[in-house]
VEXTORFI-876587 format. One record per residue (C-alpha): residue number from 0; residue in three letters; x, y, z. Coordinates in Angstrom, 1 decimal. Last residue first. Example, Ala and Ser with C-alpha at 12.3 -4.5 7.8 and 13.67 -1.06 7.14 Angstrom:
BEGIN
(1; 'ser'; (13.7; -1.1; 7.1))
(0; 'ala'; (12.3; -4.5; 7.8))
***
This chain:
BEGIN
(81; 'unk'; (-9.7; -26.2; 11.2))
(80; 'unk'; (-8.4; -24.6; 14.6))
(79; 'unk'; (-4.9; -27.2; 14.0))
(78; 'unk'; (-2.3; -24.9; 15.0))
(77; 'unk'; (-1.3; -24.8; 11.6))
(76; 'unk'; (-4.8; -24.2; 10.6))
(75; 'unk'; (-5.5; -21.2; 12.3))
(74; 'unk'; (-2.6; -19.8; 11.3))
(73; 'unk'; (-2.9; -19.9; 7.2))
(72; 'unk'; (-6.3; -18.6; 7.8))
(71; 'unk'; (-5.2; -15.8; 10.4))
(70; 'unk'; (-2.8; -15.0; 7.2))
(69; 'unk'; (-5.2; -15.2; 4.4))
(68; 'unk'; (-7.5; -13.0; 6.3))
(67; 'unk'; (-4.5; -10.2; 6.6))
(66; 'unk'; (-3.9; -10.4; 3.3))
(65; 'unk'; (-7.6; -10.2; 1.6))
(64; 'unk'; (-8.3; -7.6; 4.2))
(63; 'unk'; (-5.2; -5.6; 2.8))
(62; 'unk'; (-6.4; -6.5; -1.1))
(61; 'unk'; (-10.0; -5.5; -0.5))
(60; 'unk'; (-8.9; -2.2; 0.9))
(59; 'unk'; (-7.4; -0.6; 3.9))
(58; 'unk'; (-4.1; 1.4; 4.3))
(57; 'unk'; (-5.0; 1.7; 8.1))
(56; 'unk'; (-5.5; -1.4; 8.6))
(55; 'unk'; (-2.7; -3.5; 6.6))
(54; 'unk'; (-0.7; -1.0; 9.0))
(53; 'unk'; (-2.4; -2.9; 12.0))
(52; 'unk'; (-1.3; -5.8; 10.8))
(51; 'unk'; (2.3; -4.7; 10.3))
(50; 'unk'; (2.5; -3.0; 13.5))
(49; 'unk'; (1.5; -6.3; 15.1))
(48; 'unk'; (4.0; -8.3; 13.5))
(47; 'unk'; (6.8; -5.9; 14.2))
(46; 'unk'; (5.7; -5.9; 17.8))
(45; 'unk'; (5.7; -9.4; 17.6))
(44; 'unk'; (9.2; -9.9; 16.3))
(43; 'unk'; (9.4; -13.0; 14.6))
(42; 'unk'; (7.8; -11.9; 11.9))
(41; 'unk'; (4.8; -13.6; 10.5))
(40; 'unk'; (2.8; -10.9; 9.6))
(39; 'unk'; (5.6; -9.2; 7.7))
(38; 'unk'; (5.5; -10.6; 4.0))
(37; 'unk'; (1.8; -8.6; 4.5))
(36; 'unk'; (3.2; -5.3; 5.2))
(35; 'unk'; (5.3; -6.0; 2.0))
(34; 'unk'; (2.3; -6.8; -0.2))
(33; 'unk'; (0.1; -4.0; 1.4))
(32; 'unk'; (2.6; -1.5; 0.1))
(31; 'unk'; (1.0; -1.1; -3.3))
(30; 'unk'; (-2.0; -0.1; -1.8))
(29; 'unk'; (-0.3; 3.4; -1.0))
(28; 'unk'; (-2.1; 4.6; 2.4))
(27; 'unk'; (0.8; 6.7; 3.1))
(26; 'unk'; (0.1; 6.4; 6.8))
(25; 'unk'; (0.8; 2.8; 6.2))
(24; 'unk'; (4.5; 3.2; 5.1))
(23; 'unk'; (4.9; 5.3; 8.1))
(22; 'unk'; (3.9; 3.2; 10.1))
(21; 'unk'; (6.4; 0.3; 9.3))
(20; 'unk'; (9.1; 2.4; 9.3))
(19; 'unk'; (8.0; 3.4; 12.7))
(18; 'unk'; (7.9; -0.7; 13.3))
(17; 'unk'; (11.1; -1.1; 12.0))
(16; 'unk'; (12.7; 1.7; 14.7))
(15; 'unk'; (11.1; -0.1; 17.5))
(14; 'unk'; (12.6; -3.1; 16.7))
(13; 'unk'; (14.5; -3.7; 13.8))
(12; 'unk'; (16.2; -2.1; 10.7))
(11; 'unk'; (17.9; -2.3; 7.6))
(10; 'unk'; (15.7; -4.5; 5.6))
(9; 'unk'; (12.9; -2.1; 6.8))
(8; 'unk'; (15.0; 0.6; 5.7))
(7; 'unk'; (15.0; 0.3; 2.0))
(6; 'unk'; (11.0; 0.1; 1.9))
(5; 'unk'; (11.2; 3.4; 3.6))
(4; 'unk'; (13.6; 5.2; 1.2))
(3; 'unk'; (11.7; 3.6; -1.5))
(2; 'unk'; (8.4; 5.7; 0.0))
(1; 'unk'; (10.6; 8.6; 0.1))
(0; 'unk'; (11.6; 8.7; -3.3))
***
């Protein structure tokens, strides 16, 4: 229940308030969270960003370094690094 709580209110929020969503949803260390923590690398919001990276961190695993390398990947070559 709380966990969906969480989930509902990152649609809801922004800012500072997202990213405490954001750690508390990592401090849960649920694997099935790394998806959405992933989907919020790219915002546009670099606190958000960063919170979300570092959250991939914390709930650790093959599938959250899988996620987070796929991302630098995906940036490295749109600025051209590859």
């Amino acid at each position: 229940m709380a966990a969906e709580a969480l989930l509902d209110a990152l649609a809801q929020t922004s800012g500072k308030v997202k990213v405490g969503v954001i750690n508390s949803l990592a401090a849960r260390r649920a694997p099935a969270h790394v998806s959405v923590l992933a989907g919020l690398l790219g915002d546009d919001d670099a606190m958000v960003a960063h919170a979300a990276a570092t959250g991939l961190g914390v709930i650790g695993g093959a599938d959250a370094a899988a996620a987070a390398s796929e991302y630098v990947s995906l940036q490295e070559v749109e600025i051209g690094l590859r």
